[in-house]
C-alpha positions in Angstrom: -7.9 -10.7 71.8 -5.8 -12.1 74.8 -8.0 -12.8 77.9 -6.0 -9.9 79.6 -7.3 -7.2 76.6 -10.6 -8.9 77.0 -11.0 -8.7 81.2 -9.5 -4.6 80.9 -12.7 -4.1 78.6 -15.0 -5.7 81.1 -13.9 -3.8 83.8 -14.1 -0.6 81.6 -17.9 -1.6 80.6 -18.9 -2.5 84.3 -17.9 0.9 85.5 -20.4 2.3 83.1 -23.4 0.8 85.2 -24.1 2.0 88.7 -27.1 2.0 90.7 -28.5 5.5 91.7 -28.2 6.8 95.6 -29.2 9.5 97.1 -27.4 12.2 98.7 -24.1 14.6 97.6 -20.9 13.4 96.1 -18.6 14.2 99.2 -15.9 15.6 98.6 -12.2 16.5 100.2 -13.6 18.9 102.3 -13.9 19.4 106.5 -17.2 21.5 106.4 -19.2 22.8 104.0 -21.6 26.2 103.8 -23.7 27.9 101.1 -22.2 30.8 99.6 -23.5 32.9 97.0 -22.6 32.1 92.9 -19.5 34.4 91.8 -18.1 34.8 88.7 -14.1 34.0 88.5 -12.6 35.8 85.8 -9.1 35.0 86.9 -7.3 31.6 88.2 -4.6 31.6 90.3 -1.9 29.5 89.6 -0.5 28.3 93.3 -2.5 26.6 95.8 -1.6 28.4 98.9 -3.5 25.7 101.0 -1.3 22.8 99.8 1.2 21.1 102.0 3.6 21.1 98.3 4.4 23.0 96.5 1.5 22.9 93.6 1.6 24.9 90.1 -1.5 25.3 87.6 -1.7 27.2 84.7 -5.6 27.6 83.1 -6.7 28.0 79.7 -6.0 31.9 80.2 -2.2 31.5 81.0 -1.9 29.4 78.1 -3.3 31.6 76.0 -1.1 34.6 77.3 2.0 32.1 76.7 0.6 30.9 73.3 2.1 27.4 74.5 1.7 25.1 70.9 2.2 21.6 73.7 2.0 21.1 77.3 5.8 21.0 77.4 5.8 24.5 76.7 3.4 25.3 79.8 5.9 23.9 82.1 8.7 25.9 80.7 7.2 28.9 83.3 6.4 26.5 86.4 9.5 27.0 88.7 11.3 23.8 89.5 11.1 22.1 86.3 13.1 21.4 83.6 12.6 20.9 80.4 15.1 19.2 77.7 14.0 19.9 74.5 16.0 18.5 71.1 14.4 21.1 69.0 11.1 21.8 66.6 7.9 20.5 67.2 9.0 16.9 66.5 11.8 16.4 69.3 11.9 14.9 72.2 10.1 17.0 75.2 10.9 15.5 79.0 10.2 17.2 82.0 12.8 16.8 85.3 11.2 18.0 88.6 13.3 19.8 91.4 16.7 17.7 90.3 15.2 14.0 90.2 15.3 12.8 86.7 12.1 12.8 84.5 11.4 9.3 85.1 10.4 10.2 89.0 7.6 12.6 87.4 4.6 11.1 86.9 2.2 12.9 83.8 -1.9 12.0 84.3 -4.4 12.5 81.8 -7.8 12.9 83.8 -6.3 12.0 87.2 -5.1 8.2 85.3 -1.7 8.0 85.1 0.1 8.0 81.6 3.1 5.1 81.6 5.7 3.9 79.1 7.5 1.1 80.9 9.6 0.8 78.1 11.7 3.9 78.2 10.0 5.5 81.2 9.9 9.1 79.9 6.7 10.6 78.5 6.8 12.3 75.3 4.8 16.2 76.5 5.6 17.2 73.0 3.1 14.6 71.9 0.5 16.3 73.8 -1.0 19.6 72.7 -2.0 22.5 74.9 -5.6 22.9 73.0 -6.6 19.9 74.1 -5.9 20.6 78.1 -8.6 23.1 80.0 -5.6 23.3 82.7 -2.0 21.7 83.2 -0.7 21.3 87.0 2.0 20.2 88.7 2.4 19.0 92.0 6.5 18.5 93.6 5.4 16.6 96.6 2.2 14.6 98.2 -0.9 16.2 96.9 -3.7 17.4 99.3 -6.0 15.1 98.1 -7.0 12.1 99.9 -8.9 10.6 96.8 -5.8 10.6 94.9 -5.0 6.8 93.1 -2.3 5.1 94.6 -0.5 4.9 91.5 0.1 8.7 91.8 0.4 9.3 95.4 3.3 6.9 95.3 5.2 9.7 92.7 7.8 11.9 93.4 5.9 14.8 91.4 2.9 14.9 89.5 1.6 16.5 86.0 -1.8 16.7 85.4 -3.2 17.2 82.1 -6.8 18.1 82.8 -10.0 18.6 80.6 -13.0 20.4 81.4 -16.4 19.7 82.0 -18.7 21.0 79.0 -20.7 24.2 80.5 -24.1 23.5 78.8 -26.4 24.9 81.2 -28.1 27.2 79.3 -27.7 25.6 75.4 -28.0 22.1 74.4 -24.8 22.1 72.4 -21.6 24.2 72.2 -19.0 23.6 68.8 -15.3 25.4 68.0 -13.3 25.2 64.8 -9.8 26.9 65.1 -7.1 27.2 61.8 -3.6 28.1 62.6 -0.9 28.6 60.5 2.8 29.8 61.4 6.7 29.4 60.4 8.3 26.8 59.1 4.6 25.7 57.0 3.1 25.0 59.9 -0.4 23.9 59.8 -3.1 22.9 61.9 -6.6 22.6 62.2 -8.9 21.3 65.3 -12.8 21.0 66.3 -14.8 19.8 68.8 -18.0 19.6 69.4 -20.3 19.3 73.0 -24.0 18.6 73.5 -26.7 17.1 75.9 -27.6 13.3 75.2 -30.6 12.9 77.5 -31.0 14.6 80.6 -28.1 13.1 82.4 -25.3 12.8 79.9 -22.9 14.9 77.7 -21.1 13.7 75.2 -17.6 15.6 74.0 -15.9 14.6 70.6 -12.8 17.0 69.8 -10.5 16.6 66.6 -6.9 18.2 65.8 -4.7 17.3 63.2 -1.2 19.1 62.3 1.9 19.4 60.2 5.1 21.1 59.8 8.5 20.8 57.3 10.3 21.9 60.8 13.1 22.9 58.1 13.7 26.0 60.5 17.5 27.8 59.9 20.5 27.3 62.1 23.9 28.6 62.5 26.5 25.8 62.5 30.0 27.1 64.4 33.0 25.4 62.6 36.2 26.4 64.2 37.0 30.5 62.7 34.0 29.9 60.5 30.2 29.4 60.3 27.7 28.0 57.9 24.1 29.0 57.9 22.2 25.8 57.9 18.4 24.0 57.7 17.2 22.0 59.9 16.8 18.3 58.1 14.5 15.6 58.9 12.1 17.6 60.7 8.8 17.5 59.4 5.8 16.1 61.3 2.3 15.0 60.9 -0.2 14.6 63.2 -3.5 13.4 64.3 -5.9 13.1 67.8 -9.4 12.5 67.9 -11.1 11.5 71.4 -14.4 11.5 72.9 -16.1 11.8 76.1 -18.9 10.8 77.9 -20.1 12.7 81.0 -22.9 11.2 83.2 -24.8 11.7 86.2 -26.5 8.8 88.1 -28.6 11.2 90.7 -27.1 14.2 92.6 -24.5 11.8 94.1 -22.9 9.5 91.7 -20.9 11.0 88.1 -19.1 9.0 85.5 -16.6 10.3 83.0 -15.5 7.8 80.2 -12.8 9.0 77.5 -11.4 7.2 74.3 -8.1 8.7 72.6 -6.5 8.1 69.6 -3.2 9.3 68.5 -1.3 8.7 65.6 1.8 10.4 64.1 4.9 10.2 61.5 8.1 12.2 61.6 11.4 12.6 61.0 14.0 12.7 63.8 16.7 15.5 63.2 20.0 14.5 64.0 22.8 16.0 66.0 23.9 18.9 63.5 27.2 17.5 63.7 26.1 14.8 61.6 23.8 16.1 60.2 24.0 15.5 56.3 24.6 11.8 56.6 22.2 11.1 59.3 19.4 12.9 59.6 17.1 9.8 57.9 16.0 7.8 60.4 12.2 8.0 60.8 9.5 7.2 63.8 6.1 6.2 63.9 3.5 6.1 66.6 0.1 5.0 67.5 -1.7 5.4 70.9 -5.1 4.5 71.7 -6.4 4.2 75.4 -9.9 4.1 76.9 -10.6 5.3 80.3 -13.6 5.5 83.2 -13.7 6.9 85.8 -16.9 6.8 88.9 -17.2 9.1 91.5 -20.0 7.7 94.3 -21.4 8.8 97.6 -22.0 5.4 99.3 -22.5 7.2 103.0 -22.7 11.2 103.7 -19.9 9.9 105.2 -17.9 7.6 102.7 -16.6 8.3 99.1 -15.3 6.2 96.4 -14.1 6.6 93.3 -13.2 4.0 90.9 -11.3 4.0 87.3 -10.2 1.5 84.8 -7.7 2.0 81.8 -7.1 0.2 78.5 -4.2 1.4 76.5 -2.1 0.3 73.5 1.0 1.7 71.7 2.5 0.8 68.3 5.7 2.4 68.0 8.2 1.7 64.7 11.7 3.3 64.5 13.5 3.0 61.0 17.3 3.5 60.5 16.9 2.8 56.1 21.5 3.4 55.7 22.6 1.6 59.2 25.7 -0.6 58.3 24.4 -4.2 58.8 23.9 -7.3 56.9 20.1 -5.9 56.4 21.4 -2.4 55.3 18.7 -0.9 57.9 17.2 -1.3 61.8 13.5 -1.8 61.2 12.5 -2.0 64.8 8.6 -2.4 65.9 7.1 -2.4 69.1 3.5 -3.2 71.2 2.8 -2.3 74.5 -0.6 -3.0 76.2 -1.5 -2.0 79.2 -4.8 -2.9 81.6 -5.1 -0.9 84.7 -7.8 -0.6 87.6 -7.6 1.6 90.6 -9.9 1.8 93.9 -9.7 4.9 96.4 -11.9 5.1 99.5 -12.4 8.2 101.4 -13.9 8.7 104.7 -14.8 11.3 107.0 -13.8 10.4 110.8 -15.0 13.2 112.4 -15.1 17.2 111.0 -11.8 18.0 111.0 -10.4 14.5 110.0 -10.6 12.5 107.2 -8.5 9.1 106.1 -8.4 7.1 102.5 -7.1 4.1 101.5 -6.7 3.1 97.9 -5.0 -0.2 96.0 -4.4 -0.1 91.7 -3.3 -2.9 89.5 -1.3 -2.7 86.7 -0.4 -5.1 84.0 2.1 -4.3 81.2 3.7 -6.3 78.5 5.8 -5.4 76.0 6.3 -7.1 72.4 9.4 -6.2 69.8 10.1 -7.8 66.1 13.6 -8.8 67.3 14.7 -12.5 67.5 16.2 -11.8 71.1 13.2 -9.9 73.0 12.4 -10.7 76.2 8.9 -9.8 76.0 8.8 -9.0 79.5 5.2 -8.6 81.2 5.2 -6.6 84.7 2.6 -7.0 87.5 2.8 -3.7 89.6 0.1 -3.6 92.7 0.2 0.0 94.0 -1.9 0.5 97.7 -1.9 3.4 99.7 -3.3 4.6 103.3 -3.4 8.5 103.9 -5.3 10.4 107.0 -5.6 14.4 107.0 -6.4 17.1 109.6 -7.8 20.0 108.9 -8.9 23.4 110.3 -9.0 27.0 109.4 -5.6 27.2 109.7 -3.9 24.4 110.0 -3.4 21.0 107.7 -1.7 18.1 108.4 -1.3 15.3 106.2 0.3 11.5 106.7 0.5 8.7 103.9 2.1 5.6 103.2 2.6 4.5 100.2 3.3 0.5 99.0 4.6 -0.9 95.5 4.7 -4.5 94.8 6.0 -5.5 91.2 7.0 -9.0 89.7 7.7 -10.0 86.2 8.4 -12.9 83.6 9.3 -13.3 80.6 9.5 -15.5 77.3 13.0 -15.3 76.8 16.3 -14.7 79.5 15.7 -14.1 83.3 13.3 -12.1 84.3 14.4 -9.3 87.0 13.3 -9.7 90.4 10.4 -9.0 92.2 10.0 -5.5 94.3 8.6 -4.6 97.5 9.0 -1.3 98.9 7.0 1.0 101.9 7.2 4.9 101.2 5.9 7.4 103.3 5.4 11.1 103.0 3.7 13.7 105.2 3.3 17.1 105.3 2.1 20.5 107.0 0.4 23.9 106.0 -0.3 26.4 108.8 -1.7 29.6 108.1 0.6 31.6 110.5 -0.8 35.1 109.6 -4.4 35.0 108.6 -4.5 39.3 108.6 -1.8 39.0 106.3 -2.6 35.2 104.1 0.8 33.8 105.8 1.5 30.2 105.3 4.5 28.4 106.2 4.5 25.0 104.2 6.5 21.8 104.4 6.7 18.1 103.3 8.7 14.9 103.0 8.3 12.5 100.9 9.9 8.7 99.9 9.6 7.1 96.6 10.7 4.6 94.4 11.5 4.3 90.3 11.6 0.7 89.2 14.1 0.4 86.0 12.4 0.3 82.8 11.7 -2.7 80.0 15.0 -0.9 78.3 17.0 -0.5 81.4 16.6 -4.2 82.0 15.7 -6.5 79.2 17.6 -4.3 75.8 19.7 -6.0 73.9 23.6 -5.4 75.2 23.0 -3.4 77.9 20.1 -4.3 79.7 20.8 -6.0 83.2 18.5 -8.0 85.1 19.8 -6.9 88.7 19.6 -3.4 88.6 17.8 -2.1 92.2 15.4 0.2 91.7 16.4 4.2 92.4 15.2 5.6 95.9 14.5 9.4 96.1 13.9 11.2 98.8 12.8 14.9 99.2 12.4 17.3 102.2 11.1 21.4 101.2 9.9 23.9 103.3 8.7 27.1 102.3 6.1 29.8 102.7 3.2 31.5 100.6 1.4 34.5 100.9 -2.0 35.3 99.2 -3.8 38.3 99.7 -6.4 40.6 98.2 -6.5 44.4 97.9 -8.9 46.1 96.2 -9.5 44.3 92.9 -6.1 42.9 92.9 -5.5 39.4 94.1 -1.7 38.6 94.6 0.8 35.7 95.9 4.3 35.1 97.0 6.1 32.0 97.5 9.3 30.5 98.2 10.3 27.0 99.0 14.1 25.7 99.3 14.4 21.6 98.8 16.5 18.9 99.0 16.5 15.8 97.3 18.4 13.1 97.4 18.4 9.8 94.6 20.4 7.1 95.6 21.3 4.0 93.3 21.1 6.3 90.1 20.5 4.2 86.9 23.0 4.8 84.6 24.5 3.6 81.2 28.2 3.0 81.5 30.3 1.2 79.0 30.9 -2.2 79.1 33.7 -4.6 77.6 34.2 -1.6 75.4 32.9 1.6 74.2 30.2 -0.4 71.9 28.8 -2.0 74.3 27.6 -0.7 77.0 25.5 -2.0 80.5 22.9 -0.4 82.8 24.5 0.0 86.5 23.5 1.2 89.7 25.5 3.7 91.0 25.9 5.9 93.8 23.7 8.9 94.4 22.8 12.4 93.3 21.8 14.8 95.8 20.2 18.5 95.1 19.7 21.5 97.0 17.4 23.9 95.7 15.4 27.4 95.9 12.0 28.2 94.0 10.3 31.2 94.4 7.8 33.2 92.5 5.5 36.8 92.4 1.9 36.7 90.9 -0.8 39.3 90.3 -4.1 39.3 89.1 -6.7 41.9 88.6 -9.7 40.1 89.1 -12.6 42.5 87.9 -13.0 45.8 86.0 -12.4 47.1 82.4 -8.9 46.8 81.7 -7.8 43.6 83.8 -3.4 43.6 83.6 -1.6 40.0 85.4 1.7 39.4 85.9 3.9 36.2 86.6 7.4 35.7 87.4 9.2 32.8 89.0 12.9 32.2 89.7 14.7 28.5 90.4 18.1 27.9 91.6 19.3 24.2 91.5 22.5 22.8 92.6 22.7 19.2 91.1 25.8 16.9 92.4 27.0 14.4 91.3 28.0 11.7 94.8 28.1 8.8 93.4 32.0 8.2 94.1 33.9 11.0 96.5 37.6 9.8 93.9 35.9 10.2 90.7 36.2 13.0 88.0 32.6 14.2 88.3 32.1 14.2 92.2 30.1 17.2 93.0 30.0 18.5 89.3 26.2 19.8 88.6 24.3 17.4 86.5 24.0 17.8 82.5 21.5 19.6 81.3 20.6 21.4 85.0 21.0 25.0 84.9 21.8 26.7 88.5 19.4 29.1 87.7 16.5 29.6 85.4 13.5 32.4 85.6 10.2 33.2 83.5 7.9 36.1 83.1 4.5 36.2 81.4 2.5 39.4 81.5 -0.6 40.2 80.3 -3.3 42.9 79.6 -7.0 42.4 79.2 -9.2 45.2 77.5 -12.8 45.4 75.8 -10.8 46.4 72.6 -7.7 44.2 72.1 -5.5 41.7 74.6 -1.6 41.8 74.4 1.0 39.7 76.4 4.7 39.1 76.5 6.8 36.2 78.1 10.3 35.5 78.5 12.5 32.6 79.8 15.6 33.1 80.5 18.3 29.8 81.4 21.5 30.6 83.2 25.0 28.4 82.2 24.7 24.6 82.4 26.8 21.9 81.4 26.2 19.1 78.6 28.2 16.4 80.2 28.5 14.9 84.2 31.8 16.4 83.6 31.8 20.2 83.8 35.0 21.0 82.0 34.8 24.3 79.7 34.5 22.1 76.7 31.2 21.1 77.9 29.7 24.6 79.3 26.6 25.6 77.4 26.0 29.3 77.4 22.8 30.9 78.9 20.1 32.1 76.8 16.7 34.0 76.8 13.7 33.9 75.0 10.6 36.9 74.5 7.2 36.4 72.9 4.7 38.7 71.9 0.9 38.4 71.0 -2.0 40.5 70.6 -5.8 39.0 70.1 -9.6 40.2 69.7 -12.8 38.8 70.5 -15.4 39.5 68.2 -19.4 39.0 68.9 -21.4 38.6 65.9 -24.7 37.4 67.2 -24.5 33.6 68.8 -21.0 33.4 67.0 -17.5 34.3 69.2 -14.6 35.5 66.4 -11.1 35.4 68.2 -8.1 36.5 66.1 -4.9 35.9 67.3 -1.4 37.1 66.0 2.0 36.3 67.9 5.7 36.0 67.8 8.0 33.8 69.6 11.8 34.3 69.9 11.1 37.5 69.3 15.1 38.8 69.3 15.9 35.8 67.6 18.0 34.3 70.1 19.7 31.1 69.3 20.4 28.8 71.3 20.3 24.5 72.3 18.7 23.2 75.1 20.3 19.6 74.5 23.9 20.0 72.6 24.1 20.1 69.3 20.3 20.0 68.9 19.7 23.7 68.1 16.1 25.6 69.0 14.3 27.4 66.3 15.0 31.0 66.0 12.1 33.8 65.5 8.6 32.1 64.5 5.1 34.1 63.6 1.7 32.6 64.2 -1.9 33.7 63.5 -4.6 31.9 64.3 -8.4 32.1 63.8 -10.6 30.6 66.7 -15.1 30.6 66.0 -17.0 29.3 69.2 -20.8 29.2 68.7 
């Protein structure tokens, strides 16, 4: 164990021992009252209060959805996009308002997730079962005790767990089987209960598999073949547990170890798909994770976390034409993290936080020509807010410092960078729940292991890319009767100047990472939701609409200036509706994608056509004394559209799921 492994462990282990105070844990609030206990039988999904523009969708969404991975979720939050290559095993990445899905930070637990070797998150890898709620936040984020890491992100999504509710029983435990198209299989359990007076302990289990060998229709010229899906199949597996405890009324501590492990195939591009659909991944992630949450004053809060994590990856290519006859490629990254965040209350209406993380990442390949870089990123941050009844005001600067070395070649150069954002939310009609919102925010996306150090066409001087976004908007939330409702609608503009791209080099088989130019988007999101909140039969209903107009400015003589960037459809929409009742629950969903191009130049060769998609599902609760049955049956792709998110990687047609879900 390297003294770097060894010191991330000590730091993780420290945070486990704190001293009790007295007191309450303070939190990012201006005043506080008593008010009596209500039962919420319905979360909204937008913050009206929020100077961005902030998305959340809770266990009941998901449900209505019946969303198999986080990626799914997101598919129905307006201003993302998702590029999907198909099945349960392809590649899942997330773009936010127009700014590439490296600027989009994902957070398990309020830690940040990284991969500084590609610098996209895999949200396929991550199921929705596992998540009480998923959020996403375009813009600064309302709260002050936010790690720097995150604040310093041009969007933010949150995969959040919740808190075992054992007030009233000493343990709570749920199995759930589901089975669907395509011999699709999985099984998960968890288990919660008290250990002592002041500490719960969480352990949760899911494993899964699938051929993926779903049917396709290949076009070829006048004719068509009906086709399988090759290479598909994948298996599976996530255990974690978690440890919840209380040090007095004033100080908690969350600690969380993961383990994921998985083998599958990756499906080729159908139009080579008989001869290459062989080439095989593997993948093992582990991290460990603390987080402590003190009062120190009635005035001062601060909250401290540490990280540990560690991926294997291995990629096999068994008929590449080399000397070897295959590409056996193998990969370790390790990463230590520790973030600080103080907040403090100036006076009643103002409050002000500061906040430094550390970062250390290395990277390790089986090649004879790796760099083996290892990065040093410092992340610190200074923030003040004002707030009143009806106004919020919110100013942060953000700072990245980064260096790095490494065993073999130049290592790139060292980064230093100021961002700030800041941002407003007044209530302009209180009668009415009028807000008029708006933000802007600076930040920075330093290139990534691959980007810099990979054989060929990694380059050690690439700058990093600086994005910059100003939205304004307004929100609306209001209650009649039993009926709680919102309206929003935000238009943006983002611009990312010195775009990291792959261009070719001293010929079209090698190529080199370049800076160039910039990509600028204008944009529109909107969205209608309704929620019954009490009674019998309790209906909700969500749509949201995006318009996005991508350009490409990176040279005013080229071929692709001010053609809409690939894979960015102009507009997009969703609708999920859904209908509670004491004798059976039903939704439907649909998403609908307009035109979009899969190339930077949008000739009609390129033009994919738009598509929609429609679910269905109906599920019971059943009581049977201290045992909760839920059955659960539903459809997706219900028409059986076809269609391909990423060219030539088609989406599975109509699929059926049932499910079987006992809580006691």
């Amino acid at each position: 164990m390297t003294f770097d492994v060894k010191y991330c462990l000590i730091t993780i282990c420290t945070l486990c021992f704190h001293p009790e105070a007295q007191g309450q844990v303070l939190s990012d609030t201006i005043r506080s009252k008593d008010i009596p206990q209500v039962t919420i039988t319905s979360n909204r999904t937008t913050n009206p209060h929020s100077v961005s523009t902030s998305k959340k969708a809770d266990a009941r969404l998901m449900q209505a959805t019946g969303t198999l991975q986080v990626s799914d979720v997101l598919k129905y939050f307006s201003g993302a996009t998702v590029k999907d290559y198909g099945g349960v095993g392809g590649l899942k990445t997330v773009s936010v308002r127009g700014l590439g899905a490296s600027h989009t930070a994902v957070a398990y637990d309020g830690i940040i997730i990284t991969d500084n070797q590609t610098g996209q998150i895999d949200l396929g890898k991550f199921s929705a079962s596992q998540a009480g709620s998923v959020s996403m936040v375009s813009g600064p984020d309302n709260d002050l005790l936010q790690p720097a890491a995150l604040a310093a992100q041009a969007a933010v999504i949150g995969i959040n767990t919740d808190r075992p509710d054992l007030e009233d029983v000493k343990q709570r435990s749920s199995a759930q089987i589901k089975y669907g198209s395509f011999n699709t299989l999985s099984a998960q359990a968890e288990s919660a209960f008290k250990a002592g007076q002041n500490n719960m302990v969480e352990i949760q289990g899911e494993w899964l598999k699938t051929d993926g060998n779903y049917p396709y229709t290949q076009d070829n010229g006048a004719s068509s073949l009906n086709m399988r899906r090759e290479n598909s199949d994948v298996q599976r597996l996530r255990v974690e547990g978690a440890l919840f405890s209380n040090f007095g009324q004033n100080t908690t501590l969350t600690t969380r170890a993961y383990w994921f492990q998985s083998e599958q195939g990756l499906p080729a591009n159908i139009l080579y798909n008989e001869n290459a659909a062989h080439e095989r991944l593997w993948s093992r992630n582990g991290f460990i994770q603390s987080t402590l949450t003190t009062l120190l004053s009635n005035r001062l809060t601060l909250r401290t976390s540490a990280k540990y994590g560690i991926t294997y990856t291995r990629y096999l290519d068994p008929k590449v034409n080399t000397t070897l006859g295959k590409t056996d490629n193998r990969y370790t990254e390790q990463e230590g993290y520790f973030s600080a965040t103080a907040l403090y209350r100036l006076a009643d209406r103002i409050t002000a936080s500061a906040g430094i993380d550390g970062r250390l990442s290395t990277l390790e390949g089986n090649g004879a020509d790796q760099a083996s870089p290892t990065r040093y990123t410092i992340n610190s941050t200074v923030a003040i807010k004002y707030a009143s009844e009806r106004l919020t005001l919110t100013s942060r600067l953000n700072h990245v410092f980064t260096t790095e070395k490494t065993k073999l070649r130049q290592a790139a150069e060292s980064y230093n960078h100021l961002s700030p954002t800041a941002g407003l939310n007044w209530l302009v009609w209180p009668d009415a729940g009028l807000h008029f919102r708006a933000f802007f925010s600076n930040t920075l996306r330093l290139p990534t292991f691959n980007d810099l150090y990979f054989e060929q066409i990694g380059r050690r001087d690439l700058r990093p890319e600086n994005a910059s976004v100003t939205s304004a908007g307004m929100v609306i939330e209001k209650r009649i009767g039993n009926v709680l409702y919102s309206v929003y609608a935000d238009a943006y503009n983002s611009n990312v100047k010195d775009r990291i791209m792959a261009v070719p080099g001293k010929n079209t088989a090698v190529w080199m990472m370049k800076n160039i130019g910039q990509v600028t988007t204008h944009g529109f999101e909107s969205g209608l939701e309704l929620h019954s909140q009490d009674g019998v039969v309790r209906p909700a209903l969500l749509v949201s609409y995006t318009y996005q107009r991508s350009m490409d400015k990176s040279d005013s003589n080229g071929t692709t200036w001010n053609h809409q960037l690939p894979y960015t459809p102009r507009h997009s929409a969703s609708a999920v509706t859904w209908i509670e009742t004491p004798y059976v629950n039903a939704s439907c969903n649909l998403l609908y994608s307009g035109e979009y191009y899969c190339n930077g130049y949008n000739g009609p060769e390129y033009r994919m056509p738009s598509y929609y998609e429609l679910g269905c599902s109906v599920w019971r609760n059943f009581r049977i004394k201290a045992i909760e049955l839920t059955l659960r049956a539903e459809c997706i792709n219900l028409t059986d559209s076809r269609y391909e998110l990423v060219r030539n990687y088609p989406m599975p047609g109509r699929q059926f799921r049932i499910s079987a879900t006992i809580e006691l």
